[in-house]
KOLRO-698854 format. One line per field, with one value per residue (C-alpha): z, x, y. Coordinates in steps of 0.25 Angstrom, whole numbers. Each point is the difference from the previous one (the first is absolute). Layout:
REM residues N
Z <- [Z;...]
X <- [X;...]
Y <- [Y;...]
This chain:
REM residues 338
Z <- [696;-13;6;6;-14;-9;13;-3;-15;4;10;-10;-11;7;3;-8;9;15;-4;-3;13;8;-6;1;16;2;-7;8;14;0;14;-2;-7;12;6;-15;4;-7;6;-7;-12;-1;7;-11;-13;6;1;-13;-5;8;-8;-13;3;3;-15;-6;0;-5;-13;-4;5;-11;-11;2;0;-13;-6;6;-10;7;12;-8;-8;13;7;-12;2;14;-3;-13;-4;14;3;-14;2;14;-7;-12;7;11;-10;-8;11;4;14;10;1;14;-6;-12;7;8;-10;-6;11;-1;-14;3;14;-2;-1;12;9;-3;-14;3;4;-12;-9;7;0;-16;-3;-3;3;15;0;-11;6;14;-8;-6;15;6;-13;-1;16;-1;-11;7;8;-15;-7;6;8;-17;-5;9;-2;-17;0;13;2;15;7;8;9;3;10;-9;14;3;-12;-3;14;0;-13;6;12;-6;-14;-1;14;2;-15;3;11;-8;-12;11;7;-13;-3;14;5;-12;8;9;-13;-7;14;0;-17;1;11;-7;-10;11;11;-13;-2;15;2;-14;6;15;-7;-11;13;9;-10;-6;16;4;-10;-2;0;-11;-7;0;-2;-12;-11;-12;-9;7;1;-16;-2;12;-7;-13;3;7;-9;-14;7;0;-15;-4;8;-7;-12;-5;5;-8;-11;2;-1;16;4;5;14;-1;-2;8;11;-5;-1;14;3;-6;4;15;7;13;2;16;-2;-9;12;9;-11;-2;16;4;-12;-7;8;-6;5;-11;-6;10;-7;-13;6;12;-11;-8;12;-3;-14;-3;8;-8;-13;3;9;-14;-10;9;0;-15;-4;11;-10;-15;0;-6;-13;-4;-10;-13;-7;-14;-11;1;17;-2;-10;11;9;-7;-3;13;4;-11;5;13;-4;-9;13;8;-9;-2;17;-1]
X <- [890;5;0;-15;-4;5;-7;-13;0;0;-8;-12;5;-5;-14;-7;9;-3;-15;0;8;-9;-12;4;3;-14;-7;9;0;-12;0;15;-7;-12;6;-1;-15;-9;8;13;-5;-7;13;10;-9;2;14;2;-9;8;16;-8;-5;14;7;-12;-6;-10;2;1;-13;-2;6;-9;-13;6;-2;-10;-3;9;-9;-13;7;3;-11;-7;10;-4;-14;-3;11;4;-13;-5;13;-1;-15;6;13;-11;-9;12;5;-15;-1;-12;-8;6;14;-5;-6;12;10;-11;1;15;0;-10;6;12;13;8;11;12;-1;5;14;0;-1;12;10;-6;5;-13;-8;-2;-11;-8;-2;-2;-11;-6;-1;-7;-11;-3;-1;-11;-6;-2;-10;-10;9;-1;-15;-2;10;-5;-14;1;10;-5;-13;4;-1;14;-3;11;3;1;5;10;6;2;8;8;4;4;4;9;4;-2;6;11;6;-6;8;14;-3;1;10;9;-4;4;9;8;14;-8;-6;15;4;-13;-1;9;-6;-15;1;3;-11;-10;4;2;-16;-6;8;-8;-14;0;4;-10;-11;4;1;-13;-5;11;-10;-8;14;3;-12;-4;7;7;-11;-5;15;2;-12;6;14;-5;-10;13;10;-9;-6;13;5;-11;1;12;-1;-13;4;12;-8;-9;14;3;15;8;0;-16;-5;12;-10;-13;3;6;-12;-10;7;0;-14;-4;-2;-1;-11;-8;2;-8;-9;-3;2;-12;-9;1;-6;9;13;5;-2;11;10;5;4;7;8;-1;9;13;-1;-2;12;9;-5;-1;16;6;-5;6;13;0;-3;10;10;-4;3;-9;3;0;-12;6;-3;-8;8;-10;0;14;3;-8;10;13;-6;-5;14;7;-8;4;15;-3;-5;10;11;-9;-1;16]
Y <- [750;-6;-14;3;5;-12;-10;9;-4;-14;-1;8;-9;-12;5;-12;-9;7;1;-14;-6;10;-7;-12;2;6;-13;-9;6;12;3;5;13;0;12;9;5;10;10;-3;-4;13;7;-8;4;14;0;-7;12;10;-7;3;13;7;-4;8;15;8;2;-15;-2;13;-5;-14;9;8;-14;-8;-11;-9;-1;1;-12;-6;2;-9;-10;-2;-1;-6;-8;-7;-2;-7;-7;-5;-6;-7;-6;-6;-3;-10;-5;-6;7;-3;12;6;-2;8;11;0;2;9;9;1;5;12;5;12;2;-5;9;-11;5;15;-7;-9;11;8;-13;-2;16;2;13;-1;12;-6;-13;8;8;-14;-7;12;0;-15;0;11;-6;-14;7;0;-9;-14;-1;3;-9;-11;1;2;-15;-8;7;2;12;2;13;8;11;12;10;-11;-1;16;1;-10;4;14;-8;-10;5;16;8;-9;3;14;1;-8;12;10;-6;-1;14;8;-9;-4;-3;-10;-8;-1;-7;-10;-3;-10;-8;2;-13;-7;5;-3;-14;-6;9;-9;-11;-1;6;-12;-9;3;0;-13;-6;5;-11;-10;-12;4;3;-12;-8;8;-9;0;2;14;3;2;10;9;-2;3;13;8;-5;1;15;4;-2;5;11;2;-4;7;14;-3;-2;15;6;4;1;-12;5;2;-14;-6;8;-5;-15;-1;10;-12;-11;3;0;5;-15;0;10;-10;-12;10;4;-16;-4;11;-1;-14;-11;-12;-4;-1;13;5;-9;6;16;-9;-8;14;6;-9;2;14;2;-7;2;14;0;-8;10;10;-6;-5;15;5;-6;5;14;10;4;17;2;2;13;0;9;11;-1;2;8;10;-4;3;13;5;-4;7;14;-1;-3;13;8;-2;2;16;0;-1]
């Protein structure tokens, strides 16, 4: 179990890596990942849904509604700053119009699934980031036929009934069912835990791939100068993501959440979105290339954080002052109890 532990660590440490190779594989030989249907997919976002859901319970889904301004803080993230910097980044780097729309649509669709596990490998708050996926998706349904309409002027429909079930589908009953699993059958969850990084990483691993082999060509017909907005918007999302929360004063552990939250869109989703509703080609291009590099951006802040340890807060004198006194009573009460 030791040597199967320390091999675990490695094989999660090189996420960025397997991401990549399994990339690189779907672009060059697409068919090999033919057989990962819409069933799978569907079936290997539950599951990795499922590995997430047995570390939490109830009451850390509690303590992030006690204090919701992360996700209110997130929620603006998602939709006002990605969005406006998904525009800008277009705008300098001289986009045609379908490119721009494109890249467009990326910035104002929701959180994606990948990010739940990012956020678990980055010690971040895996039930926070859990609650931001779920809200963004929901709000896609108002959220990004407005976006689009207020920054391109296009009207992108978008199948409000379909989007609340498989959100319960994919993202709320199988971590429903991993909390209650963790709850009543505790024994069974030790025995699992340490097998759940690795299930998560080899499920992100097959998703990424099949979506990037479903449109390898356009991949790799996009370019260089489309490649460096896409790069910028996850990896400039995410900083900011950090950074700013940072700044408003929430804990380390918070807006480690929130950047790899922003970072990461649901950028499969957008390729539908643009496949079904924008009637050039081209528009399709920026959420495939979007795929490949939301993974890694989002898998090497994962990895990078996984190594800087959080840091307890440090008390204030009056915070802790309180402190040495409460613990002073309770010395005295138990020296009257004895």
């Amino acid at each position: 179990m030791e040597l199967y532990t320390k091999a675990s660590v490695v094989f999660t440490n090189l996420f960025p890596v397997w991401l990549t190779l399994f990339s690189a594989v779907a672009l060059k030989d697409p068919a090999m990942f033919a057989w990962f249907t819409t069933e799978y997919f569907t079936g290997g976002l539950a599951l990795l849904m499922l590995s997430m859901g047995i570390t939490l319970s109830p009451r850390d889904f509690v303590n992030v509604l006690k204090r919701p301004n992360a996700v209110v803080v997130g929620f603006g993230f998602c939709y006002a700053v990605m969005p406006a910097l998904a525009y800008g980044l277009g705008i300098a780097a001289g986009l045609s119009p379908a490119l721009l729309a494109g890249l467009v649509l990326v910035g104002c669709i929701n959180g994606g699934q990948a990010s739940n596990l990012c956020t678990y490998i980055a010690n971040g708050n895996v039930a926070l980031s859990v609650m931001m996926t779920t809200i963004t998706t929901l709000g896609a349904i108002v959220m990004t036929p407005l976006l689009c309409k207020l920054l391109l002027g296009a009207v992108v429909p978008v199948d409000a009934l379909g989007i609340a079930r498989s959100t319960v589908e994919v993202v709320l009953a199988p971590i429903a069912v991993g909390m209650a699993t963790n709850k009543y059958f505790p024994k069974l969850v030790k025995a699992v835990l340490p097998i759940t990084p690795v299930v998560g990483v080899l499920s992100t691993c097959f998703l990424v791939a099949s979506a990037v082999a479903q449109v390898a060509p356009t991949i790799i017909s996009a370019g260089i100068a489309l490649q460096i907005p896409i790069i910028l918007l996850h990896l400039v999302g995410g900083l900011l993501g950090y950074l700013v929360p940072r700044k408003l004063g929430f804990s380390e552990v918070s807006s480690r959440t929130m950047a790899i939250e922003t970072s990461m869109k649901s950028s499969a989703f957008g390729f539908l979105l643009a496949k079904l509703h924008f009637g050039s080609f081209e528009a399709r291009v920026p959420a495939a290339v979007s795929v490949v590099w939301m993974a890694i951006t989002g898998s090497l802040l994962a990895i990078v954080w996984r190594y800087i340890p959080v840091k307890a807060p440090k008390f204030d004198r009056g915070v802790k002052a309180r402190f040495e006194k409460v613990n002073l009573l309770n010395a005295f009460k138990k020296k009257d109890a004895a």
